[in-house]
Each structure stands twice: as structure tokens, then as C-alpha cells.
N, C-alpha and C positions, 0 to 999 in steps of 0.2 A: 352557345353550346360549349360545353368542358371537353376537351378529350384527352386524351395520357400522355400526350407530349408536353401540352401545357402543364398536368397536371406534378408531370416528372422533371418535367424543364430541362427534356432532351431535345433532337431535333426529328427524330422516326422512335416513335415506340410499332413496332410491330407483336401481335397479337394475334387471340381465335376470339372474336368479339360473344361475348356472353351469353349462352342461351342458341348459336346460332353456331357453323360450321365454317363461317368468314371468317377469311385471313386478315386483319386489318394494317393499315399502315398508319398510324396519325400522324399529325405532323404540326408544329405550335401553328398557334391564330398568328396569318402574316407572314406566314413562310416565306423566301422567296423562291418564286415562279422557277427557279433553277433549279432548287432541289425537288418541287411535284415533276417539273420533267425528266429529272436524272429517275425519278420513279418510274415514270411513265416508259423510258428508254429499255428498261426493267422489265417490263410488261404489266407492272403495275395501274391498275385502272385509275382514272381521277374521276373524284365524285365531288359536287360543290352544291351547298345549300345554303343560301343567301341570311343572313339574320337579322336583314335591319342595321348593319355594322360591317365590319368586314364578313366576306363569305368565311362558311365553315367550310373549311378541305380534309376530306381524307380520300386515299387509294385504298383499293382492294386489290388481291389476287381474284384472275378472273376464276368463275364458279365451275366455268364448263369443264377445267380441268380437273384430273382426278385428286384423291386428299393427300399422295404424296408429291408428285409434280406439284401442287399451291405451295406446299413446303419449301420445296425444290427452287422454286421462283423467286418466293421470297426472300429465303437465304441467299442467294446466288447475289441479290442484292446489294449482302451488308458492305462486301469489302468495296467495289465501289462509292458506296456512298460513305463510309469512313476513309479513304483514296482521297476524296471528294471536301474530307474535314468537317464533315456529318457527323455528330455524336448521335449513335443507335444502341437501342434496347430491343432485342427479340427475346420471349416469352420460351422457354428451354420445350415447350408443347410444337412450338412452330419450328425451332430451331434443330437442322441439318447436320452436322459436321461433316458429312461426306462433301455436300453440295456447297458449303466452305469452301472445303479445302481444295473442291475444284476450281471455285472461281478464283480464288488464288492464286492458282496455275496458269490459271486464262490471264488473268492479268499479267502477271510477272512477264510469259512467254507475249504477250503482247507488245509488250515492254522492251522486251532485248530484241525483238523484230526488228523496230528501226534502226536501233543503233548495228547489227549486223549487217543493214540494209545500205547504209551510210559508214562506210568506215573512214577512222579517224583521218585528217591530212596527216601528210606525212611532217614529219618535225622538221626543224632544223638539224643538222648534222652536229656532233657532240664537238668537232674540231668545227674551229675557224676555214674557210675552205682558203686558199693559200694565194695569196694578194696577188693580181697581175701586174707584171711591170711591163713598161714601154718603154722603150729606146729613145 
């Protein structure tokens, strides 16, 4: 089975798969298992359907949520999984900029948490500290 990552030779094409109101997530034949979970971590669903060869994988956003939240999901997504060194395609239909530019936010503030959390050892002193002598 083809799907648009293979077909684009990215590693997430996300989409509204055709004819249907599904978010989709594809992902190449062979992925590995780290990026369907960095999906799944996402809330992205895993779906797999076996071919006689490698399984065929793609995620969905789940359906039960309403058509801007699926958006919302999915976007929220991307910057992790470019974070992550994931090359992704979202379809400008699914794609957010608000729900971006938040997780961007999330991230970043994530990010300066620990090092706030952990401050620096102290240095060395700029002078030499001044030799003890003994009698």
C-alpha cells in the first residue's frame, strides 16, 4: 500500500484523507517505532494493517473530537516532531497557526524550566585566589 510520505519522501505527511473528514498522519513503509510513538505521545491514534511485507502504518486524529480540536492536535504536533528531526508536510486544510505557535511556546518554556531549575555552578573566580604560605 502507497501512502504520501512514501510517495513525497517525507517522514509525517499530514492530511484530510479524501472523500472522508480524517485527519491523517502517514508515515514511510518502515518508519521507526519512535516516531509512530512520538505520534501516539501526540494523541495521535496508530493504525496497522499487515500486507504480506512490512505492516502498513498510519495515525489518525481521534474522530470523537470536534473538526477544530483534530486540527488543533495535529498541529500541536508538528514542532515536536521537527524538535525530533522529523521532516513534516501539513496540508494548509489541517494546518493551525495559532495551535503552532502555541506549541512553540510549550516547548521553548519547557525548555528554560530546567535550566532555571538547575542553575549554573558557580565559576571559578576571574583572579587567581592568593597562594598560602607556611612558615
Amino acid at each position: 500500500m502507497a501512502n504520501l510520505a512514501d510517495e513525497y519522501g517525507t517522514d509525517v505527511e499530514i492530511y484530510i484523507k479524501a472523500l472522508t473528514t480524517t485527519i491523517h498522519a502517514d508515515t514511510p513503509t518502515g518508519a521507526p517505532a519512535r516516531l509512530h510513538d512520538l505520534l501516539e505521545q501526540h494523541g495521535l491514534e496508530r493504525h496497522e494493517y499487515p500486507t504480506g511485507g512490512p505492516f502498513y502504518i498510519w495515525n489518525t486524529v481521534p474522530e470523537h473530537l470536534g473538526a477544530d480540536e483534530q486540527k488543533h492536535l495535529a498541529t500541536r504536533a508538528i514542532p515536536a516532531l521537527i524538535l525530533a528531526g522529523y521532516e513534516v508536510n501539513c496540508t494548509p486544510d489541517v494546518f493551525d497557526e495559532a495551535a503552532y505557535r502555541q506549541a512553540v511556546r510549550d516547548i521553548r518554556a519547557r525548555a528554560a524550566r530546567p535550566a532555571a531549575q538547575h542553575p549554573a555552578l558557580a565559576s571559578s573566580p576571574s583572579r587567581p585566589a592568593p597562594a598560602l604560605h607556611t612558615p
